[in-house]
C-alpha positions as CSV (number, residue, x, y, z in Angstrom):
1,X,18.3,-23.4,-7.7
2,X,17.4,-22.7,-11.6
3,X,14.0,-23.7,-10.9
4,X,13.5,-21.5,-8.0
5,X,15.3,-18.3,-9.9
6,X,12.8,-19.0,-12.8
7,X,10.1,-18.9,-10.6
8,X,10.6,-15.6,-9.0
9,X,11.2,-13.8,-12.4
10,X,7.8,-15.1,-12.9
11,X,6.0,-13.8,-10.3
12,X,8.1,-10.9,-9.9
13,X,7.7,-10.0,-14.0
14,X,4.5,-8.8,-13.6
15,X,5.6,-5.4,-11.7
16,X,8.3,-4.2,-14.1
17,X,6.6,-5.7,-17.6
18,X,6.1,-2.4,-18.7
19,X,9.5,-1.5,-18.2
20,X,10.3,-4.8,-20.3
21,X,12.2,-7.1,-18.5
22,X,16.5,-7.3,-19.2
23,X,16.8,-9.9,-22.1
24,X,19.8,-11.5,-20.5
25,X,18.0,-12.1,-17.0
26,X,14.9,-13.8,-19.0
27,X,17.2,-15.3,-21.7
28,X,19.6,-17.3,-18.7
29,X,16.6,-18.2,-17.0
30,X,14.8,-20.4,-20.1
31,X,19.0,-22.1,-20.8
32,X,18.8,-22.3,-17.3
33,X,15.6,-24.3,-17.2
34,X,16.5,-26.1,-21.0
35,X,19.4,-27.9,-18.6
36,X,22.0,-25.7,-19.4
37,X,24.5,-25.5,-15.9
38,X,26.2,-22.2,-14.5
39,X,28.2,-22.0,-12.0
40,X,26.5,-21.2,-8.2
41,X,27.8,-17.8,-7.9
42,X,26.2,-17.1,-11.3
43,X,22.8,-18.9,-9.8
44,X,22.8,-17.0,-6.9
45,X,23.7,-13.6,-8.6
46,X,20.7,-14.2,-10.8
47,X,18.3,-14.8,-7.7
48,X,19.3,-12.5,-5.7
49,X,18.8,-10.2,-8.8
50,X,14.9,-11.8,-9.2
51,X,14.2,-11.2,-5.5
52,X,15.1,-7.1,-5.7
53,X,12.0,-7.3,-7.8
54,X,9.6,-8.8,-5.3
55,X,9.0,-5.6,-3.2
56,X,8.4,-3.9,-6.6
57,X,5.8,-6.3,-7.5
58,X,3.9,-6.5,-3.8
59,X,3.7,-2.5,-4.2
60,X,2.7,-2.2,-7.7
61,X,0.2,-5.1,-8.7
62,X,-1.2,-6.3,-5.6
63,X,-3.9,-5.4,-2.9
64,X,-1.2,-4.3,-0.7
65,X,-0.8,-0.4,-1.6
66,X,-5.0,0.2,-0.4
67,X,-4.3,-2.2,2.7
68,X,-1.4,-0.2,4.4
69,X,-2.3,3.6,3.4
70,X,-5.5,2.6,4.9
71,X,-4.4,1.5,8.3
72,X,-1.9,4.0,8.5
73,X,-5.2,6.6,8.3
74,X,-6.6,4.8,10.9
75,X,-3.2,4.6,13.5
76,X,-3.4,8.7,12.8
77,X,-7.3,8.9,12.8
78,X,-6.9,7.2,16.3
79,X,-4.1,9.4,17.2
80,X,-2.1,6.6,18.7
81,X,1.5,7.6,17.6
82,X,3.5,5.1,16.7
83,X,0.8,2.1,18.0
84,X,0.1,-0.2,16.5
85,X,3.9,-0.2,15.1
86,X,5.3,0.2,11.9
87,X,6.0,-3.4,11.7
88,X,2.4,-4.6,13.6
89,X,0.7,-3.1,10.5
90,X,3.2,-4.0,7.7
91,X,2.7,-7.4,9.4
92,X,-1.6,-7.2,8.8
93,X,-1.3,-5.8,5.4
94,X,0.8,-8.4,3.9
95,X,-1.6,-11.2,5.1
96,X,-4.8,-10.0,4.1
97,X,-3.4,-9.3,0.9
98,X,-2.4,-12.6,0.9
99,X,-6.1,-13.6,1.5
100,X,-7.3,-11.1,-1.1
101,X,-4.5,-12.2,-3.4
102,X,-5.3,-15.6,-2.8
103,X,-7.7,-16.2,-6.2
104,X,-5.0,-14.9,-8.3
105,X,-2.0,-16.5,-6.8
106,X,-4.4,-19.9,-7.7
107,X,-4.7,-18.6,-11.0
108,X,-0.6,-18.6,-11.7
109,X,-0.5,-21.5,-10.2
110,X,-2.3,-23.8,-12.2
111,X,-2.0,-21.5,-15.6
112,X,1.7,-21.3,-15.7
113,X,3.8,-22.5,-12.3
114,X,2.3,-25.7,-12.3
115,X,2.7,-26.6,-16.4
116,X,5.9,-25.0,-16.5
117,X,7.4,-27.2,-13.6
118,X,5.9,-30.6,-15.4
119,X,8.1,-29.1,-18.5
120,X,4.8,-28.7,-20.5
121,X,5.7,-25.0,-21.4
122,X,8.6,-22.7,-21.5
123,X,9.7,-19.9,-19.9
124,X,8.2,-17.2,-21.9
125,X,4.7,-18.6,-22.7
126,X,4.7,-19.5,-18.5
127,X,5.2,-15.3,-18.1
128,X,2.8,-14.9,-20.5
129,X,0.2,-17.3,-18.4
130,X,1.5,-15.8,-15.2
131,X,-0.1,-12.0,-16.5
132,X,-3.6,-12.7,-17.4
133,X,-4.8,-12.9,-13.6
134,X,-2.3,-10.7,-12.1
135,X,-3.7,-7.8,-15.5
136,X,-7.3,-9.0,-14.7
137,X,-7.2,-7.7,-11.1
138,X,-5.4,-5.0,-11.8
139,X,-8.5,-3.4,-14.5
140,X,-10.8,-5.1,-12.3
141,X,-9.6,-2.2,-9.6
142,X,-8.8,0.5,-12.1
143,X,-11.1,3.7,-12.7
144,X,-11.6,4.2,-16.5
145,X,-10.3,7.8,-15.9
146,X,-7.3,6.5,-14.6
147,X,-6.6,4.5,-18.0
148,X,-7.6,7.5,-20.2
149,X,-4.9,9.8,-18.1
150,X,-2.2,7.7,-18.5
151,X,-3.0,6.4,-21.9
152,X,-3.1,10.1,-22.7
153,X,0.4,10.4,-21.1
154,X,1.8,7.8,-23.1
155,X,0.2,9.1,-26.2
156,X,-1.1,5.0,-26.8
157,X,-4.6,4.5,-28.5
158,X,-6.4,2.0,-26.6
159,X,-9.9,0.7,-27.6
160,X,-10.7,-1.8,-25.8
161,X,-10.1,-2.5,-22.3
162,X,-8.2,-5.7,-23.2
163,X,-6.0,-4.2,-25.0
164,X,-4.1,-2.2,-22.3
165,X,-0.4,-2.7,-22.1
166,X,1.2,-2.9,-18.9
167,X,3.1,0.3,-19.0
168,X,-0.4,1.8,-18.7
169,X,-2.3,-0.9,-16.3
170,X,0.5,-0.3,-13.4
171,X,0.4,3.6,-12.8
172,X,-3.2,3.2,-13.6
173,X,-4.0,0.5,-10.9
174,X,-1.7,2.3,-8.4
175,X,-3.9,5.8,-8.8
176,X,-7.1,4.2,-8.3
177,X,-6.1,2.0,-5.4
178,X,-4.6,5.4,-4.2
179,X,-7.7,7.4,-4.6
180,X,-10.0,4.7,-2.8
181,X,-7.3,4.4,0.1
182,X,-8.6,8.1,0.7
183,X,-12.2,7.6,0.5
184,X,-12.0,4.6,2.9
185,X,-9.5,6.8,5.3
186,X,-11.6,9.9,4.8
187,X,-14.8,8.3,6.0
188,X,-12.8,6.3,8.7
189,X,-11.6,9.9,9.9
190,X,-15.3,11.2,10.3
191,X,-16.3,9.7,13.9
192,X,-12.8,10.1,15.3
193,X,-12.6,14.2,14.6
194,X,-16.4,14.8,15.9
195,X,-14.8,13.2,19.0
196,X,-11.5,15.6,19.1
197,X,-14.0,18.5,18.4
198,X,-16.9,17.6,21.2
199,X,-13.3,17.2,23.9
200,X,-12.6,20.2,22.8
201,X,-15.6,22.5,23.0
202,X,-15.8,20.9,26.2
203,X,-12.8,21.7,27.5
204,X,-12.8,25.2,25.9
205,X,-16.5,25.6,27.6
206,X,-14.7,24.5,31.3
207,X,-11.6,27.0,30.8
208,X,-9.1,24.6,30.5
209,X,-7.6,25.2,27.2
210,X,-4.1,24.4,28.5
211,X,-5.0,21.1,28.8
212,X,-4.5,19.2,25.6
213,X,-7.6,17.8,23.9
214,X,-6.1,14.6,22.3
215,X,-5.2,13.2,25.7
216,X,-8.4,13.7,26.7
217,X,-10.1,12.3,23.3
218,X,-7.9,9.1,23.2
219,X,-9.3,7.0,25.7
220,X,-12.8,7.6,24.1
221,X,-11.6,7.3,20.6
222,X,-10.0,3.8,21.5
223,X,-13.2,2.5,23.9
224,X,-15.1,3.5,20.6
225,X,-13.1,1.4,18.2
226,X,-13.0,-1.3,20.7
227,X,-17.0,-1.1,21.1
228,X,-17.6,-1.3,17.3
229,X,-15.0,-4.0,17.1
230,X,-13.3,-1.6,14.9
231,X,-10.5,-4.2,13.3
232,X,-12.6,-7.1,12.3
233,X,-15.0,-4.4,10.6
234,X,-12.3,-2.3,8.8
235,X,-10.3,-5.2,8.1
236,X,-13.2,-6.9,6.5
237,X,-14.5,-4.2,5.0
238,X,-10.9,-3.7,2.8
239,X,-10.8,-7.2,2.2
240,X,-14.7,-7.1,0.9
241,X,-14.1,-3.7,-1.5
242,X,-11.8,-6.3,-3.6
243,X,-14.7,-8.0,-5.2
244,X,-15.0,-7.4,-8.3
């Protein structure tokens, strides 16, 4: 159990380092893992605790945020309602960032999971390992413009890219991957409206402007994505504007 609450904090740290982590969560997680027993209400209390930060970490330093405002875009694009569902799509986006996550989930692995299980290193230098790949993404995604604004926010001189904190590499990262969510959903957007707007000059042209124009434009929307094979290209294409 000690091993396994040590283990999220590390993988969950990441998200909320620039908030700096409560000393006595990371402080009972090294006794823990020096030998030190507590009691299994007190284990429990402390994983559970670890796990609230999971979701925090998923949104904030992972592929995840681009994925789902993406496909969401798309379910509106296609004007489809609620299909595919809410939980269809949060189903999609977890696993490809899974597979885009994949290098940097290898990364912790062998740099700090791995040597802190064998007992090689503690705790705190395991965290410390655990950052490097999850940070390198992150600035690997990140606009320069987006540093500069929040660096300037924070008042912190940075002059090297290396040398960004945390506090600044988060908001930054989530910005960027918000601003090319947009670009990927506006161009996604194109095809689908010049169908809406040749449904409706045509309908407009034949005098039937009670009829609505999206229930005419749906069919042709979805034969369209289903010609193009419109999920293994969009879904590859996200996956493929990871590479850094």
């Amino acid at each position: 159990m000690t091993r396994i609450a040590a283990a999220v904090l590390l993988l969950a740290l990441p998200a909320v380092g620039a908030a700096q982590a409560e000393p006595s969560a990371l402080a009972l997680a090294n006794e823990a893992m020096a030998g030190q027993s507590y009691t299994l209400s007190i284990q429990i209390l402390v994983l559970m605790t670890l796990l609230t930060l999971l979701p925090a970490a998923i949104l904030s330093t992972t592929a995840f945020v681009r994925i789902i405002i993406v496909l969401s875009i798309l379910r509106q694009a296609l004007g489809t309602a609620q299909t595919p569902p809410n939980q269809v799509l949060l189903g999609i986006a977890l696993f490809l960032t899974f597979f885009v996550m994949t290098p940097v989930i290898d990364g912790v692995h062998q740099d700090a999971v791995r040597p802190w299980l064998a007992g090689e290193i503690t705790a705190e230098d395991a965290l410390g390992r655990a950052i490097v790949p999850v940070r390198q993404f992150m600035l690997d995604q990140t606009r320069e413009s987006d540093l500069a604004l929040f660096a300037g926010i924070s008042g912190t001189a940075v002059d090297s890219v290396d040398e960004v904190p945390l506090s600044i590499a988060i908001p930054s990262f989530m910005v960027s991957e918000l601003k090319t969510a947009f670009q990927i959903g506006f161009l996604i957007f194109i095809p689908f409206l010049v169908i809406d707007l040749v449904v409706s000059s045509v309908l407009m042209s034949m005098g039937m402007m009670m009829l609505s124009p999206m229930l005419i434009s749906l069919p042709f929307k979805i034969m369209l994505f289903v010609l193009v094979d419109g999920w293994a290209l969009l879904l590859g294409t996200l996956a493929g504007s990871f590479q850094a």
